[in-house]
Each structure stands twice: as structure tokens, then as C-alpha cells.
N, C-alpha and C positions, 0 to 999 in steps of 0.2 A: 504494500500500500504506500503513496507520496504520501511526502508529509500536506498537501493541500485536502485529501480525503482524509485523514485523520484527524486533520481540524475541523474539517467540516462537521464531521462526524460524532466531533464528540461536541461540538460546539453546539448543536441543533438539540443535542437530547435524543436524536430520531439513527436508524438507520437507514435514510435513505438522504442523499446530498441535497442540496437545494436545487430545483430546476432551472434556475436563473444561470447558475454556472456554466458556462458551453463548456463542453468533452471535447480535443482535439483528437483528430487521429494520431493513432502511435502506428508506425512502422512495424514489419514485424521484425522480429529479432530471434537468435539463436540462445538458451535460457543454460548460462554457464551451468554445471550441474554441483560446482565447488563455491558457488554462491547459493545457493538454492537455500540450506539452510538459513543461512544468516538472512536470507530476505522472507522466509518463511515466519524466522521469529520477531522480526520485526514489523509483523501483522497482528500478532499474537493479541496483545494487549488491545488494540484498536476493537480488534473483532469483539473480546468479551465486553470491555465497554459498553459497545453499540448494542449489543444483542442483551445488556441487563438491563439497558437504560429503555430500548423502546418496548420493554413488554414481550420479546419474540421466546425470550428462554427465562423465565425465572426460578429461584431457588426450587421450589416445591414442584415444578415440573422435573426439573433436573433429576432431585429424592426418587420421585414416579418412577421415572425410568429404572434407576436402582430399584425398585419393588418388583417391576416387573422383569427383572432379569435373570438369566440361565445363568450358570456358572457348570453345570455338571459335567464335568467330565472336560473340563477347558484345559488347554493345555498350559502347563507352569516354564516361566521362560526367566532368565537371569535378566536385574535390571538394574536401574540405579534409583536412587532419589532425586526430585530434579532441584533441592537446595544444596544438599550436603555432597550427593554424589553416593552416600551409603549404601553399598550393596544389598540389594533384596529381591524377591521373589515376586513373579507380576503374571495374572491372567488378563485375559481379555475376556469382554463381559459383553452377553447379547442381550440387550432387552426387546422382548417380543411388543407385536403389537396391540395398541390399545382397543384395535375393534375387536368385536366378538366375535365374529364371525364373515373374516374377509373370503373372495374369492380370490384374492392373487394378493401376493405378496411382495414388496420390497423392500431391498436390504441396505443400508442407506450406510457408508463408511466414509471416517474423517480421514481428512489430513495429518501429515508429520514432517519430516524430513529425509535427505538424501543416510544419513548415519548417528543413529542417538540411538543410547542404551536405558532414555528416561523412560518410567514406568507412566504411564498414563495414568490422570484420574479424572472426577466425572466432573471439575470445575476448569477442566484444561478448555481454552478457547479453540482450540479445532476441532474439539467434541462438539463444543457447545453450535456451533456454525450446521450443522448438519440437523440438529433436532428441530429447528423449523421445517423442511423441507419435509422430515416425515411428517409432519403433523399435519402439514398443507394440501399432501397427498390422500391421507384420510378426511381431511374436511371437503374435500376438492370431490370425491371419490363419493359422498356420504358414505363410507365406511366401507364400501365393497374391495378397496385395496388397503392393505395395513402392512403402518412403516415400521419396519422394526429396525433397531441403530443398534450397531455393534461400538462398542466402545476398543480401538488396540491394546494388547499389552504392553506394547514400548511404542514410543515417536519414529522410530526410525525403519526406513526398508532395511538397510543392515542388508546389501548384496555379500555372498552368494546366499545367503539363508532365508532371509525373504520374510521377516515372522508372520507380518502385516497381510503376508498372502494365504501362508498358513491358516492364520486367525479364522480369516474370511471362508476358504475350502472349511473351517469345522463350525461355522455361523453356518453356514450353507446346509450342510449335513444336518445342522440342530434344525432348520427350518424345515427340510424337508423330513424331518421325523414328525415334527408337531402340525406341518399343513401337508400331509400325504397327499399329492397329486394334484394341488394348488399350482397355477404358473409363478416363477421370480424371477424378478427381476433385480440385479446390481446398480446400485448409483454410488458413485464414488467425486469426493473434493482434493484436487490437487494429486497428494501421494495415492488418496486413497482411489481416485481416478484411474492411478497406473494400476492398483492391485486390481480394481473394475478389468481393465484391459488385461491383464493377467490371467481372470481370470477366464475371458470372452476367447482367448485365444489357446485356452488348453481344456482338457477334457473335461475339465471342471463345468465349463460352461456349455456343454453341448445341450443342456437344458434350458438354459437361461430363455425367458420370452421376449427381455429387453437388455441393455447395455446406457446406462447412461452415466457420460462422465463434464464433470462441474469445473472446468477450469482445470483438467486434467494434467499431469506428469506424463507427455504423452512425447514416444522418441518414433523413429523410422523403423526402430527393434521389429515392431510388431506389424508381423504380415497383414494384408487385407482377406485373405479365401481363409483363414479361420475362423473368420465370421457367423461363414455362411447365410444362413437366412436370418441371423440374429438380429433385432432392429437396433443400431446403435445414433442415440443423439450425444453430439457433443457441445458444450454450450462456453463460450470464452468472453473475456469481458477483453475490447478491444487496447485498453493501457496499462494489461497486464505485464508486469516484467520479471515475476517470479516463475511462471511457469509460460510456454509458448505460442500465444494462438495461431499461431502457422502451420506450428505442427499437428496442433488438434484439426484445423483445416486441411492440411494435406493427409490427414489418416483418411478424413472422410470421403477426401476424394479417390483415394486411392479403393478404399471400400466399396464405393457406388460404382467404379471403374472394373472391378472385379463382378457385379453382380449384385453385389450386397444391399441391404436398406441402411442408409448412413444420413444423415441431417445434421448440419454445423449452422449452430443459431453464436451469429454477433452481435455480444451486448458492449453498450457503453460500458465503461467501469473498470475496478483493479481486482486483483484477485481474490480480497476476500468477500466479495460478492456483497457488500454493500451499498453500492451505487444503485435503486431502486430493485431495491433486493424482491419487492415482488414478482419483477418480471421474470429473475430465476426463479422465483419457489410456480408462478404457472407454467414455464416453457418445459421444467421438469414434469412435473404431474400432471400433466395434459397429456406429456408423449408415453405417460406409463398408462393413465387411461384409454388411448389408442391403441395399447398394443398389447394391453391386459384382460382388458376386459369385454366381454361374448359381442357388445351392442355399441362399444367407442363410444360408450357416456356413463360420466361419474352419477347421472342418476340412477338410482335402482329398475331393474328389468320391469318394461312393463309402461315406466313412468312417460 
């Protein structure tokens, strides 16, 4: 994030910029991957700000989450503290979702960075960025899709081991124990973008009914025919400089070039997606309502 949306940002109370303000275009650019972190964490703070101040995540929603979450059988990974640096023990936490009874499901994953051994917790502001989106998609949906947000055990992808990927293949697994034969869908912010793409492009995803990534960690790494029929939206805020919208632009074309169903939405804005953050929370949940559900309307069947 510039320092001009950060003032805006915190300046308004609101999370979204003042409309007064013109957006220039940004160029696109090549996204170093040995800055990634340090421009990651220097969102960090901005993002929780924003999202305590306008009402989008508060305390007692956040607790929610924790009530409703899995832990069985998660996998335990070495981590650190993120004050001290103290060695400890760290899962990842899924909390399912709040409707009763959805017919498709999505799995909604934060951001982190290129390499951190911090253990995640549930006040961390890349968490917190993500629990609107699910929310929006159940209200969007009235309740026939349901978000469930996985929380990581560490911040970081940490190549070659990948936890963040891990995590997600045993979210996935939990999910499709508790919705047997439910369609899902992945949406992924940033890191959590690439683990989305990760996971679209290996067997893991041969089920998947959608792909959606938020300002994605998105490289040339990843072919387009692993797709296949999978519908993939990727959504970038155009003066982003932490992660590349070029390249989420060129996966898509590359995708649609192959066959594939791919869609690249350009929004105003920086990466942590508060630049009239509503227009990400509907271009998301609209394309999982397209592509989830029997009648392409978040009304109930019938209505």
C-alpha cells in the first residue's frame, strides 16, 4: 500500500478512499520476489486499521470464527512467535461455515509472505482481510454458498515445503468430509492466491468448480491446460506493487488461449484491496455464484 492510501485510509474512519481522489494508471511491473515480504508487511497494519474501524471484521466476529473451527487432526508445524521469535508449535485452523445448510462451498485463504516461520493468529491482518469476503458471499448467496476461512499455521510459503499448501490440501479434505458431494471452490489473497493456483494446477484441484485469486502471487511457473474446465477469475487492483497485475493478466490469457474459462477483472486500487473494497467483495461472489450454483442466482431455487 502508498503511503497516500494509508492516509486516506485511516484518515476517513472508512475503508474505502474518497472518490474525489483520481487513480493514475500504474504501468505494469515485474514484482521482485526478495521485496515481497517487506512490502507485504508494510500493508499489514493499514489493512487491520481499516477493517476495525469500518465495521467489516470486529472483535466478536473474529471469537465466531474461532467457535466454529476444526482443528482435528491438523497438522502441527515448527514456528516462531512473531515478538520474541520463541520457538513453538503452530496449527492451522479451518472455520467452517456459518450457513446451515449451503449447497457449494468456498474456501477462502489469507495472505503471508515469500519466507516467515511466524505462527499465525486470529488478530493477524491478513486473516482479518479475507473474513469479509466470506461473509459477503453468504449474504450475496442468501446462504446457498458458505465461506469457510482457513486460518495458516505460519506466514510464510517457506519453498521447497510449501506449508500454506499443505494447510489448504487438509482444509480441502476437512471440507469435503463435512459437505460430501457439495461443489468448492478456492479463493485465495496474495500468497494465499498462489497456494489457490497451486492448488488448481495439481490433482488436488481436479474437483474444484471454481478458482478465484485476489490480487494473486501469480508467476509464468504455472501452466494454463491444468486448468482445464476449471473456471478461474482473477481480480488485481491496477497500482498494485507488491504482487503483479501483468502477470495475473497474462495467466488469464494464457488460460483462455488454451481452452480454458479464465476472466481478469481490473480494479482501481493497491493490494490490500481497500480502494472501494466493495467492488472486490461482489466481483468475487458473483463469479462463485455463477459457477456454483444449479440457476446462476444467489436467490434461493424457485425465487
Amino acid at each position: 500500500m502508498t503511503g497516500a492510501e494509508a492516509s486516506s485510509a485511516k484518515s476517513s474512519g472508512a475503508a474505502e478512499a474518497p472518490r474525489s481522489e483520481p487513480v493514475p494508471d500504474a504501468p505494469a511491473r515485474t514484482v521482485d520476489e526478495s521485496e515481497f515480504g517487506d512490502r507485504v508487511a508494510d500493508t499489514l497494519d493499514d489493512v487491520a486499521d481499516s477493517l476495525l474501524t469500518d465495521g467489516s471484521v470486529v472483535d466478536d466476529d473474529v471469537a465466531s470464527l474461532d467457535d466454529e473451527a476444526v482443528t482435528v487432526e491438523a497438522p502441527n508445524r515448527p514456528a516462531t512467535t512473531k515478538r520474541s521469535g520463541k520457538p513453538v508449535t503452530a496449527s492451522p485452523v479451518l472455520s467452517l461455515p456459518r450457513a446451515k445448510h449451503p449447497e457449494a462451498v468456498a474456501l477462502f485463504i489469507h495472505g503471508g509472505e515469500v519466507n516467515a516461520s511466524i505462527a499465525m493468529y486470529r488478530g493477524d491482518p491478513a486473516y482479518l482481510r479475507v473474513i469479509p469476503f466470506a461473509r459477503d458471499v453468504e449474504r450475496r448467496s442468501h446462504g446457498r454458498i458458505g465461506g469457510a476461512v482457513l486460518r495458516l499455521a505460519v506466514r510464510g510459503w517457506n519453498e521447497p515445503e510449501k506449508p500454506a499448501v499443505q494447510d489448504a490440501r487438509w482444509a480441502l479434505r476437512e471440507l469435503r468430509r463435512q459437505y460430501p458431494g457439495l461443489p468448492l471452490a478456492v479463493v485465495g489473497h496474495s500468497m494465499g492466491g498462489r497456494v489457490a493456483l497451486d492448488l488448481a494446477t495439481s490433482d488436488e484441484g481436479d474437483d474444484l468448480a471454481a478458482v478465484v485469486g485476489l490480487a494473486p502471487w501469480a508467476s509464468d511457473e504455472y501452466e494454463a491446460e491444468p486448468f482445464g474446465t476449471t473456471p478461474f477469475l482473477g481480480i488485481h487492483g491496477r497500482q498494485d506493487t507488491v504482487t503483479d497485475p501483468a502477470a495475473t493478466a497474462d495467466l488469464v490469457e494464457r488460460i483462455t488461449a488454451a481452452g480454458g474459462d479464465a476472466r481478469f477483472v481490473d480494479l482501481p486500487g493497491w493490494h490490500a484491496m481497500l480502494w472501494r473494497p466493495m467492488r472486490w467483495h461482489k466481483e468475487s461472489s458473483q463469479f462463485l455464484i455463477d459457477h456454483l450454483l444449479r440457476n446462476g442466482s444467489g436467490a434461493p431455487d424457485g425465487r
